[in-house]
N, C-alpha and C positions, 0 to 999 in steps of 0.2 A: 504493500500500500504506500508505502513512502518511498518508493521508485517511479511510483504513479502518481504521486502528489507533485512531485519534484517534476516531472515530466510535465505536465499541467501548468504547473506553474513556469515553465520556460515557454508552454507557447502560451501562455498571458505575456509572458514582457517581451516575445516576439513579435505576437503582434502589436502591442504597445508602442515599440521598435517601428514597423513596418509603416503603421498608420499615423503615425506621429511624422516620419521622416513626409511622408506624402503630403497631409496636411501643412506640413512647413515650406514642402517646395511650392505649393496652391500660392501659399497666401505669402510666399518670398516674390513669384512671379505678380502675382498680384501689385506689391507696393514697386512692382520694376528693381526688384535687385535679382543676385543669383544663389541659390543655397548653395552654405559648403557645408561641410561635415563638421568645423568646431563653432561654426554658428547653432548647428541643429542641437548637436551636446549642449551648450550652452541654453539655450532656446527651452529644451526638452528638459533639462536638471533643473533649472528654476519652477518649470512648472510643476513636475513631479514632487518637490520639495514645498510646493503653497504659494511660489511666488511667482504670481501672476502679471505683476506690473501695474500700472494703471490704466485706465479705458481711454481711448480717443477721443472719444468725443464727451463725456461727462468728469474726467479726469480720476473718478471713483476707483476704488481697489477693484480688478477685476473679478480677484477670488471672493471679497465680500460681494459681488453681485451675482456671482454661479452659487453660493452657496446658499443666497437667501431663497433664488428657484428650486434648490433640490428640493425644497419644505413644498415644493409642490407634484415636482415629475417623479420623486421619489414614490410617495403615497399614491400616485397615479398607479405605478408601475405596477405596486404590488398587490393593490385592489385587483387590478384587472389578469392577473396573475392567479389570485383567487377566486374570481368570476370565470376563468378560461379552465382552470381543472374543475370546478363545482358543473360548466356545462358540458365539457369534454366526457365526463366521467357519468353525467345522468345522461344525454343523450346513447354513450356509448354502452353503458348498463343494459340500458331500455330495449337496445336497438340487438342487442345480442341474446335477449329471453327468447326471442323466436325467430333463430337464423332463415336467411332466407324468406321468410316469411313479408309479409304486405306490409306491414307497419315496420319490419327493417328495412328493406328496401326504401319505403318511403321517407323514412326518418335517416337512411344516409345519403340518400339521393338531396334533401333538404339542405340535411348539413352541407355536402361538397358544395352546393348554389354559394351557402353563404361564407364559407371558407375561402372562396376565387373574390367575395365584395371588398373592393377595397375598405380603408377604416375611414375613411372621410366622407365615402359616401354614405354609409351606416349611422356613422354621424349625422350626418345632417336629417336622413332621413326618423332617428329615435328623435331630434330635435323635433320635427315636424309632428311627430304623434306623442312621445311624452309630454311636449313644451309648450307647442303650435296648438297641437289637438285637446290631450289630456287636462294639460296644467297639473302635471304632479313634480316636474323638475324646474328646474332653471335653464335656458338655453344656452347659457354660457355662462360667463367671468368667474368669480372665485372668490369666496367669505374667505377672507384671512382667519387660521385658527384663532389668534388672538381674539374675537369676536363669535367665536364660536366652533366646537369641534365638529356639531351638530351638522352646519351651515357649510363649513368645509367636506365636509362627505355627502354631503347630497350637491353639492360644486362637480364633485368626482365620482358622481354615479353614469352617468349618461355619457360621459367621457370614459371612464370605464368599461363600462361596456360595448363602447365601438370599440373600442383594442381587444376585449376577451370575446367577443362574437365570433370574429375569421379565425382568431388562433382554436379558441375550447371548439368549434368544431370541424376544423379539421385535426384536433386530438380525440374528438370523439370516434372516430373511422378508427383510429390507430387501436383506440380503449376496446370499441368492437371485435374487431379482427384479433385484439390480445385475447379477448373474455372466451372466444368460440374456438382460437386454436389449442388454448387451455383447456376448456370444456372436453374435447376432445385428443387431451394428451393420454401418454400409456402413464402416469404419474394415476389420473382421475380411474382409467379404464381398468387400474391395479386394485385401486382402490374402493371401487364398486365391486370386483369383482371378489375382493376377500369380508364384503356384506356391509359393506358402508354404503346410505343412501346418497343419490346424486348430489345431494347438495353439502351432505356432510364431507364428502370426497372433493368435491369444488371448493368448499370454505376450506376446508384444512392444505389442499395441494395445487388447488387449478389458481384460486385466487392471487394468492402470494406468487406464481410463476408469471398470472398475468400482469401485477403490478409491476413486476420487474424489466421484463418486456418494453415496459410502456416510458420508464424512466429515462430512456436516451433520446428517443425522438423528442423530449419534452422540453428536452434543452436548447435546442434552436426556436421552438415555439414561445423561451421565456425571453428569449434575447429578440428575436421578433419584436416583443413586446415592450421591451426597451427601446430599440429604435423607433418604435411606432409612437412612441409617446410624442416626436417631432411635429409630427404630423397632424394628431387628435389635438395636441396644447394649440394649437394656430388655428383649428377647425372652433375651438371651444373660448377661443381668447382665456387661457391659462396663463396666467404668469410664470411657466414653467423653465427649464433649461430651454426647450423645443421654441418656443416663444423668444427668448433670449436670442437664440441664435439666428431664428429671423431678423430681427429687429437690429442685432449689428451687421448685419451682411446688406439690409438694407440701409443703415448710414455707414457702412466702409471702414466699420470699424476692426480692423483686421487682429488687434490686440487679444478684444473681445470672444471673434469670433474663434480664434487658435485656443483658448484657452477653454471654449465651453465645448467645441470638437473633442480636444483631448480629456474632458472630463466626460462625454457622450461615450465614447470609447473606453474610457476605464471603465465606468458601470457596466456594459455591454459585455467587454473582458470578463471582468470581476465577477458578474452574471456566471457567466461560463464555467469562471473555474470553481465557484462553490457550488453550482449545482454539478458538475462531473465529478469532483469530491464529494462529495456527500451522498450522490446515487451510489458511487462506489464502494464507500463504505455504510449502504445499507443494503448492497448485495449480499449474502450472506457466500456465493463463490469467490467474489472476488477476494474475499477476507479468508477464506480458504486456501485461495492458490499463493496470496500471499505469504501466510504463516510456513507453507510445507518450504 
């Protein structure tokens, strides 16, 4: 496991590396100079270290201005995080009681529609029936917690779930396809047949086999949903990182906009390698092939 951690963690500060040098060269050609290589070390150490420099055009700490959005793209991320396995995993549940059956079919022919919709137009369209229609949400902006925590989550409901709609269901196809080739593993087929009832046999071996299954593709689906926060914060007028980064790239602020890139890219990273650690040690082989 700490072969694999290690490993993990070198392609985090690789790509950190990689994408960092790219976004330097962007925004070197940008201000008309040329990147060198002890510009970029330089460049990249101060940032990685907290020091951002000041903004172009409001003169502010750039890090105190990424930091006071993550109090929003942050909570974004992980709501919609928890709205994408809560539908991933009911759809996918529901949808594997009766394989092949009408209501699977139907219910994964649904999900794939809405898994191909982008997140902005999801957006706009829950605006129109929650906000437009309903009037149970907010259409956009954002209650500063300090005013309420209340206020702030119903800010980040509707924006939430344009980001967990396309991801939870195209993990609900994945949840499917894990639950029914479990159902019918020789683990389940051993296990009925020495008088265990099917379900006792599925919760004790097919269940656990299928959760595991499901744990790797789930990881590009969370970092999905990191970078998707760009997208929904501009669709929702979010004060968020996503927001931020529009709004210096629209006044040219190139200080700003290197610094919230590289901090887009860390979470994104940092996404990755705690959920690939942590799936892995709650594989119960992978801590097996470890130890031997």
């Amino acid at each position: 496991m700490l072969r694999f951690t290690l490993r993990q963690l070198a392609v985090l500060l690789a790509t950190v590396l990689i994408t960092g040098w790219l976004i330097h060269a962007v925004l070197s050609a940008a201000a008309g100079a040329h990147p060198i290589p002890l510009s970029f070390v330089s460049w990249l150490g101060h940032i990685l270290f907290g020091d951002f420099g000041p903004s172009a055009t409001t003169g502010r700490s750039v890090g105190g201005l990424i930091a006071a959005r993550l109090g929003v793209t942050i909570p974004l991320a992980l709501i919609s995080m928890l709205m994408a396995g809560l539908i991933g995993v009911g759809i996918g549940a529901l949808a594997a009681l009766r394989p092949d059956g009408f209501g699977d079919r139907a219910l994964i022919a649904l999900a794939s529609i809405v898994a191909a919709a982008p997140s902005f137009w999801l957006g706009m369209v829950l605006v129109l029936a929650f906000a437009g229609g309903l009037h149970w949400l907010p259409p956009g902006g954002f209650v500063p917690w300090q005013q309420g925590v209340g206020g702030a989550l119903l800010s980040l409901l509707l924006p939430a779930l344009a980001l967990a709609l396309p991801v939870g269901c195209g993990l609900a196809v994945i949840v499917r396809d894990a639950l029914v080739a479990a159902r019918q593993s020789a683990y389940v087929l051993a296990a009925r047949a020495s008088g265990m009832t099917e379900v006792e046999a599925f919760r004790r071996d097919g269940l656990p086999a299928a959760g595991l299954s499901v744990l790797k593709p789930a990881v590009p689906q969370a970092v999905a949903i990191v970078l998707g926060t760009v997208i929904v914060e501009n669709v929702f007028y979010l004060p968020g990182l996503g927001r931020l980064i529009l709004d210096a790239v629209t006044a040219r602020d190139l200080t700003l906009v290197g610094g919230a890139l590289v901090v887009l890219v860390l979470l994104a990273s940092g996404t990755t390698f705690l959920l690939q650690v942590g799936f892995a040690w709650a594989d119960p082989r992978r801590r097996q092939r470890a130890a031997a």
